[in-house]
N, C-alpha and C positions, 0 to 999 in steps of 0.2 A: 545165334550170335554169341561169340565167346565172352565171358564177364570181363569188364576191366579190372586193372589192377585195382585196390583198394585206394583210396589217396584220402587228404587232410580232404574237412568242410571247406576249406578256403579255395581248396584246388576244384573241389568237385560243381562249387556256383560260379568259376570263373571261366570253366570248359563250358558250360551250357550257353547255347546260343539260342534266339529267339528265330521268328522268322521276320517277314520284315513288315508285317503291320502288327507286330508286339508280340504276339500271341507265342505260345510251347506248342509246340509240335507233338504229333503223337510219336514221332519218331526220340523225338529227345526226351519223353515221356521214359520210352522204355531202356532209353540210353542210364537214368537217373536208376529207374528201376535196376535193372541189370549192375552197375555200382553196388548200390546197396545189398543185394543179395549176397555182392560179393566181397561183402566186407565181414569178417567174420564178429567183427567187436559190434556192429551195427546191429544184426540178426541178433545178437548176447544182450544188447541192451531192449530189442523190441521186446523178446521173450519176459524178461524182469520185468519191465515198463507197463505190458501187458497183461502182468498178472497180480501188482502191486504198484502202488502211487511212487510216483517217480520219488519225490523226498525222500521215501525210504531209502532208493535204491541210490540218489547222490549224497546222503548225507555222510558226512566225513567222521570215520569214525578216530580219527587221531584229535577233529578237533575238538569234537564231545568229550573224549579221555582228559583232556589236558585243561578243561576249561571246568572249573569249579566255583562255589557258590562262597570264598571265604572274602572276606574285605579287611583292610585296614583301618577305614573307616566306617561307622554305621550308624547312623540317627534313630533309625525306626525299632520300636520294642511295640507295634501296634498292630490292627488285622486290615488288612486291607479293603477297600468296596467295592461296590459292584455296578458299571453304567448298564451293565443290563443288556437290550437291545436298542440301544440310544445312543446318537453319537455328540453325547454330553461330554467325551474325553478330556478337551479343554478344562469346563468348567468343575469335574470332579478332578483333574490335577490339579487349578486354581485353589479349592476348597481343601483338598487332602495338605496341600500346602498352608493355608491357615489354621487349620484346624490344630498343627503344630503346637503352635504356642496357645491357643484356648485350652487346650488338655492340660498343659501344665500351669496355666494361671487358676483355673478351677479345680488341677490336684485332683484326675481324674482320667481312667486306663484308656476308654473308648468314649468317644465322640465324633459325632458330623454336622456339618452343618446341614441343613435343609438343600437339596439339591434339587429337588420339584419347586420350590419357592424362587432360584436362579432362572431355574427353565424358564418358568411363567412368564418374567417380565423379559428374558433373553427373548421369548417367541411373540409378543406383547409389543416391544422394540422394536424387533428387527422387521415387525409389518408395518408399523410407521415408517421406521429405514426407507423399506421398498416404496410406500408410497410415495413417499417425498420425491424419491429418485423417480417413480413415474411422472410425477407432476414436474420436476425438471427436464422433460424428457419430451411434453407431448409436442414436439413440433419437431420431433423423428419420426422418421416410417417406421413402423411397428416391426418390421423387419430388418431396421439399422440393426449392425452389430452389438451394441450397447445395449437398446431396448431389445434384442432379443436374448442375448445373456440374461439381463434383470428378468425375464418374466422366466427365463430355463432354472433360475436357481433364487428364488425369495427368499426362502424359510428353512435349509438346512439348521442341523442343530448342532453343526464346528461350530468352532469359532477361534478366536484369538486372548492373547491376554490383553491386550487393551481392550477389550472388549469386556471380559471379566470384572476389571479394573470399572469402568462404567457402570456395570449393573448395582456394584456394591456402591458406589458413590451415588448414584441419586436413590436406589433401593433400598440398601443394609444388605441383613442378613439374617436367619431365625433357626434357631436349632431345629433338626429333622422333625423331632416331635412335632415340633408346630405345624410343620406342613409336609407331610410323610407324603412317600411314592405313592404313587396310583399306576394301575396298568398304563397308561397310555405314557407316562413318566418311563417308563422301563421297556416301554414298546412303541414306541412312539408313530409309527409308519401312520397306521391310519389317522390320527390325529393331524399329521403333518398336510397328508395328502385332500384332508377337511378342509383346514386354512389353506392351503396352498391354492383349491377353487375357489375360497372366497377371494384371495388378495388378486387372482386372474380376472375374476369378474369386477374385481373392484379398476383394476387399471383400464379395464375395455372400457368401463361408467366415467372414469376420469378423462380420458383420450378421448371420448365422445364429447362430454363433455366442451370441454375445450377445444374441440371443432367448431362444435356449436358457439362459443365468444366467451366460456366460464372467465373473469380472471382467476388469480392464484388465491382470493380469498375465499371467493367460490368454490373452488375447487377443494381448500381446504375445509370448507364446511359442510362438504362431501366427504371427505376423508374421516373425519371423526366417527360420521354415520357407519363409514365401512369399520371401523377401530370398533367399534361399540359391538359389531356381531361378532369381531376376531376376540374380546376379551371374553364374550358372552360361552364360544366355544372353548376356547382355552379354560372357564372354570369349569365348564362340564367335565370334561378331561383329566385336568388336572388340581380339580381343585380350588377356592379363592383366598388367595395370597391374606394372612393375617395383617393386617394393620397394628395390631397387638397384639400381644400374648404374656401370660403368667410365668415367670422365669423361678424352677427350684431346683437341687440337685443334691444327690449324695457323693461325698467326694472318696476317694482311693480309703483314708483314714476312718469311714461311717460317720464323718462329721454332715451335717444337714446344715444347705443354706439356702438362703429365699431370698431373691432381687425383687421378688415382687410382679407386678406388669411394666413390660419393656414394648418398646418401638423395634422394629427392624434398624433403622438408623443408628437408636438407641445402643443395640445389643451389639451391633458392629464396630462402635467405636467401642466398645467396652473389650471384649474380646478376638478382635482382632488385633493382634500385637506385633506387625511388619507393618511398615509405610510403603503399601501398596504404590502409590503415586511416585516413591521415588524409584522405580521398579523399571527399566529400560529394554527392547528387547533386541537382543543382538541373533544375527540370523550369517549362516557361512553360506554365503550365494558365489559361487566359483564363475558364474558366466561371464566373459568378455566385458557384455554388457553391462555387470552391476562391480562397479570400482570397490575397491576396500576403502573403509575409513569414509561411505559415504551412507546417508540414512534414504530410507523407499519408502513410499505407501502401496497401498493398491485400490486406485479406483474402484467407487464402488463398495468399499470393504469396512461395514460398521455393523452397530446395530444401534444405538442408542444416539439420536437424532439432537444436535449437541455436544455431543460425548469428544471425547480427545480420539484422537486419529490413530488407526494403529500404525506404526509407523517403526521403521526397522533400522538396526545400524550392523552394516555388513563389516565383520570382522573374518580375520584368516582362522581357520580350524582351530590351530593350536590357543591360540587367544582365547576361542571358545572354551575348549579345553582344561584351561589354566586358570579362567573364573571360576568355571563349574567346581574346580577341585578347590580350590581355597575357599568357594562359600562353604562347603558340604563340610569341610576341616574345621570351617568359623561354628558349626555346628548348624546349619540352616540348609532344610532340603532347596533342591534347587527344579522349577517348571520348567518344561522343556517337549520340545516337538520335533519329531523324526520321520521316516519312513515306515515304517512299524513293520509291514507284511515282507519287506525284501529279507532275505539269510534269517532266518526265523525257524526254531523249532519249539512251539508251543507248549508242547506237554515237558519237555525242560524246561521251559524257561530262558532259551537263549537266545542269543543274537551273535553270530561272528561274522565277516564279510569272507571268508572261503568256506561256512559252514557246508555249501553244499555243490559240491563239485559236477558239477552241469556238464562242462566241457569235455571228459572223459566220457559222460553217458554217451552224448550227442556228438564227438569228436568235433568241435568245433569252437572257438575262440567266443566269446561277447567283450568286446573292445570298447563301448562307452563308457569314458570316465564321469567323473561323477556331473562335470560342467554338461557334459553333451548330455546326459540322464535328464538332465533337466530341459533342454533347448528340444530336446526330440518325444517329450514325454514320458519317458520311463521312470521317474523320480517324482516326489513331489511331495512336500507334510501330510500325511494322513492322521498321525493317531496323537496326540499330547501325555506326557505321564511326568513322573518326578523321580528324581535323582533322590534316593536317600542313602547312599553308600558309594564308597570308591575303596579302589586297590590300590596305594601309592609304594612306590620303590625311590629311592636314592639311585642316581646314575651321574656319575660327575658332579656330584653336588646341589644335583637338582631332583627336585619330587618331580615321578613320571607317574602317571597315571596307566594303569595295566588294565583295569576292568573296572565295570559301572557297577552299581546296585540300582536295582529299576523298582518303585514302586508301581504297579498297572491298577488299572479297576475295570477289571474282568473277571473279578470275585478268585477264591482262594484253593482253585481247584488245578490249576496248573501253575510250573515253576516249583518257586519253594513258598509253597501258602499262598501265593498269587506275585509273590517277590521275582526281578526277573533280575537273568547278568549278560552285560554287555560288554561282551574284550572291547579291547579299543579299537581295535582296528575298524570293526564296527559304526562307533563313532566317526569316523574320518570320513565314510563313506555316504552314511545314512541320516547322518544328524544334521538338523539343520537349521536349531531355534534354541534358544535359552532370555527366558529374563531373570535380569540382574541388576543386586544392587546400584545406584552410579556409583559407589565408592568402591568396586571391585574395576570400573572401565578403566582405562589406562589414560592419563591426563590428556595424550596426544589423540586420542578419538571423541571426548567430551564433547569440544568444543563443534563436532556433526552435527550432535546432537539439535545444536541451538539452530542449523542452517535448514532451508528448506527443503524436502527431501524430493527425492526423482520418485515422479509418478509414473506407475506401474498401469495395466491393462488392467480390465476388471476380470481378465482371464488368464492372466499370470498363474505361473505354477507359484508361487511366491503366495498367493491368497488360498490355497487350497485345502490348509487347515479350520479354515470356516465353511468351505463348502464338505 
């Protein structure tokens, strides 16, 4: 059989016919086959593909050339940390964000907050969370949509800034000293997957339960019982959370100072020096479905039982865009959640959205814009980090934003010392979260704020930075 012509990817899946109960045929098996042999860029790209990771072979080497690590603005003069094998990203962006201003109130190079000290009461919470949500739940089939999400995802360890925002308000906070990593802090799977059979068996006890006539105070007085093993594992693991601690420090100057014993509470309102609460999270949701200028939750989506709602206000890209750059100029790094794994070359440090040119390998188009990435899966928050640098230009009058500076915490072995840069274009595609001052919003989206926001699935791509 003689080969076909070569022809585009778009041509080559619109010729192939099925039979008629779905299925390929062996005959148009080798019709596919035959194409491909006989395309000479195909066979050029198996060969490479075949004998080196495709990255290599689509990375663009014009846009590595032209894309460098200088900025116009820069906050950071600090080393970066390390979440480890944990996916604490939120919560060490949260922290690397305040820690900001605690360095300079204490007049001193390096500091952290405790970030095992976060964990504890974030994983602590978030099985209260879930229980509660079971006990509002038991008069579903165990198999409803809702109750079976809640039991596929309890205790991940994303999360959100409101969420952050929660732990430090009924928590505090306690320098690292106080409550330093443990393996399961930095590696967290087995620990997770510990609790995660206790809060399963605890919701089977509660839904029995409650077959049986529990009420809800009942019920709750089962719930503590199961809370009381989940704290029990959680200090093995990781540790038991200080109630106090002795606070002293040598500062940049060799000057020595002593606060004495402090409370977590204590130490939080003392250095933390952002008003966390007036902290608002603006999110660029492109779908049909989520309007601009309106605010979202996502069902389902807490940890701290009580706590304020995370709760989003959909703004256009550039808006995003245009706070980010004028906090970072106001001198304040800026928390923020993206897609992290999409156009990525790690051991630079980068992020462009043509970094790696796919379509040349594969001769073939990917045509989901950023809305449809999200409505069909392809997109979604995965990683949270902080903004401490921008690249601004004049163009008519106006500051444009050309590239990001990325603070990660993936420790200081890739990028520049663990520093990452993002062109913008990047941004447009991939970003999709920023909180922010309110006095950076723009008068005319405030007033969302105050309204009740559209509830979201507890399976929304929109929540997925806590899972």
């Amino acid at each position: 059989m003689a080969s076909a012509p070569p022809t585009s990817g778009h041509e080559v899946v619109t010729s192939i016919q099925t039979s008629s109960d779905g299925s390929v045929t062996a005959l148009k098996i080798g019709e596919m086959c035959a194409r491909f042999e006989g395309t000479p860029s195909a066979r050029m790209s198996q060969n490479a593909v075949c004998k080196h990771p495709v990255d290599q072979i689509a990375l663009s080497r014009g846009v590595v050339t032209t894309s460098d690590h200088t900025f116009s603005h820069v906050l950071d003069d600090w080393e970066v940390t390390n979440q480890k094998a944990s996916g604490r990203c939120w919560m060490f962006a949260g922290l690397n964000l305040l820690r900001v201003g605690a360095m300079k109130k204490m007049n001193v190079g390096a500091f952290e907050f405790s970030q095992n000290y976060t964990f504890f009461w974030d994983k602590f919470e978030r099985a209260n969370y879930f229980l509660e949500r079971i006990i509002q739940t038991v008069d579903r089939l165990v198999d409803d949509r809702h109750v079976a999400f809640l039991l596929s995802r309890p205790l991940d360890d994303g999360g959100q800034w409101n969420m952050f925002v929660n732990l430090i308000e009924k928590h505090g906070l306690v320098p690292q000293a106080a409550m330093p990593e443990t393996e399961s802090s930095s590696n967290s799977r087995k620990m997770n997957s510990i609790v995660l059979s206790k809060l399963r068996e605890g919701a089977r006890s509660l839904r029995d339960a409650a077959a049986d006539g529990a009420d809800v105070r009942e019920l709750r007085s089962q719930k503590m019982q199961i809370l009381e093993v989940v704290h029990r594992i959680l200090a093995i693991h990781l540790g038991t959370p200080p109630s106090s601690f002795d606070w002293q420090w040598q500062d940049k100057d060799k000057m020595f100072h002593r606060e004495g014993e402090m409370t977590p509470a204590e130490f939080a309102k003392k250095y933390v020096t952002v008003p966390v609460d007036e902290y608002v999270c603006l999110v660029h949701d492109p779908r049909p479905t989520s309007p601009i200028g309106k605010t979202f939750t996502v069902e389902c989506l807490g940890n701290v039982e009580g706590g304020k709602m995370v709760k989003y206000l959909n703004v256009d890209i550039d808006t995003m865009k245009r706070i980010a750059m004028q906090t970072i100029q106001d001198g304040e790094p800026v928390w923020m959640g993206c897609d992290v794994g999409k156009m990525m070359e790690r051991e630079l440090g980068l992020w462009d959205a043509k970094l790696y040119d796919y379509e040349s390998v594969y001769d073939c188009a990917f045509t989901l814009d950023k809305a449809d990435r999200l409505q069909y899966h392809q997109t979604q928050m995965t990683h949270a980090m902080l903004f401490t640098g921008v690249d601004v230009h004049r163009e008519d009058g106006q500051d444009i934003p050309r590239r990001w500076r990325v603070e990660n915490s993936w420790g200081d072995k890739n990028g520049k010392k663990g520093y990452y840069m993002m062109n913008d274009n990047w941004f447009d595609q991939y970003m999709f979260e920023i909180a922010a001052r309110r006095q950076y919003v723009p008068d005319n989206l405030l007033s969302a704020l105050e309204e009740d926001p559209i509830v979201l699935p507890p399976w929304d791509p929109m929540g997925a930075l806590a899972r």
